[in-house]
C-alpha positions in Angstrom: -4.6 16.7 7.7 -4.2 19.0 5.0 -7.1 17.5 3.1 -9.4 16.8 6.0 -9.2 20.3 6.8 -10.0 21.7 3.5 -11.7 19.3 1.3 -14.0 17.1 4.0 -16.2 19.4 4.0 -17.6 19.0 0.8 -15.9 16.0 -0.3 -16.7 13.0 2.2 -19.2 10.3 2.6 -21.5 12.1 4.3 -21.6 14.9 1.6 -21.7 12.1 -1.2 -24.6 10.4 -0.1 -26.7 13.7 -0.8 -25.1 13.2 -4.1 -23.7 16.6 -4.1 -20.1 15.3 -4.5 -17.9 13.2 -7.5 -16.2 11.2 -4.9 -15.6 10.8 -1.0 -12.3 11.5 -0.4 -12.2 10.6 3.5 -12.4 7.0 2.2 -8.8 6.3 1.0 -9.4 3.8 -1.6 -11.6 6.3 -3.3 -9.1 9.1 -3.2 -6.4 6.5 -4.3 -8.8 5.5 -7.0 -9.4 9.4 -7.8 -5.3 9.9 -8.0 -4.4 7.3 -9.5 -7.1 7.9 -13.0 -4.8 11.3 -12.6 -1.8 11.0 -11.5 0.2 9.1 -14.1 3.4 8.1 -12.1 4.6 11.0 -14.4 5.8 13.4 -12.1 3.3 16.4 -9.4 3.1 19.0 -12.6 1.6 15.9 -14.7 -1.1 15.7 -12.0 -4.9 16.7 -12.2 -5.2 16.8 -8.9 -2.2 18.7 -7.9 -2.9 21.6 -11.1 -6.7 21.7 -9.4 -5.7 22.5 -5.9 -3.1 25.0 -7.8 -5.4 26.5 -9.4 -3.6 26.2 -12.5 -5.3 28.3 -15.5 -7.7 26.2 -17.3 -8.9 23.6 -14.7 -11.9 23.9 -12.3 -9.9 24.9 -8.9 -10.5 23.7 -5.8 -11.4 24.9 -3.2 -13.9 26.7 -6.1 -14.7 30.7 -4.8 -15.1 32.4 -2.7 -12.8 29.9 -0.8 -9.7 30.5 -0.5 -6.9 29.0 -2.2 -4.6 26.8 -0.5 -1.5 27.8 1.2 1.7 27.5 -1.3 3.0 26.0 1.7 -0.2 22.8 2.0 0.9 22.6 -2.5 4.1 21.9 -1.7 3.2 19.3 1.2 0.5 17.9 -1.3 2.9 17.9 -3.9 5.7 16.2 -2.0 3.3 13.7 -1.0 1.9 13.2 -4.6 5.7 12.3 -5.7 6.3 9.5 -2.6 2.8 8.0 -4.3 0.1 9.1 -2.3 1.1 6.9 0.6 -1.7 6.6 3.3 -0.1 8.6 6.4 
């Protein structure tokens, strides 16, 4: 929910076949796909993905401005779910 909420928008199959998009991240396999390249089984602070929704110093952040960052609380959600594995729920 957290993602469909904030990162549909702009990051879904509809959005990607105007090619404005790197990847559709409503299709789970593509998301997977995306976290996986990332996300080396290392541990969340080893994660693109999780130091771009962050907005850690140094990497393109998403949601770019003048959205607004996530909520600390929707990181540590993301993260928590990034450490399980990503699982499809």
């Amino acid at each position: 929910p957290i993602l469909e909420a904030h990162c549909y928008a702009c990051h879904s199959d509809s959005v990607s076949q105007n090619g404005s998009i790197a990847f559709d991240m409503e299709n789970f396999e593509s998301l997977k796909t995306y976290l996986t390249y990332y996300y080396r089984n290392d541990s969340i602070y080893g994660s693109k993905f999780y130091h771009i929704i962050e907005q850690t110093q140094g990497v393109i952040p998403m949601p770019p401005a003048p959205v607004r960052k996530l909520s600390d609380a929707d990181i540590v959600l993301i993260g928590k779910w990034l450490e399980l594995g990503a699982p499809n729920n």
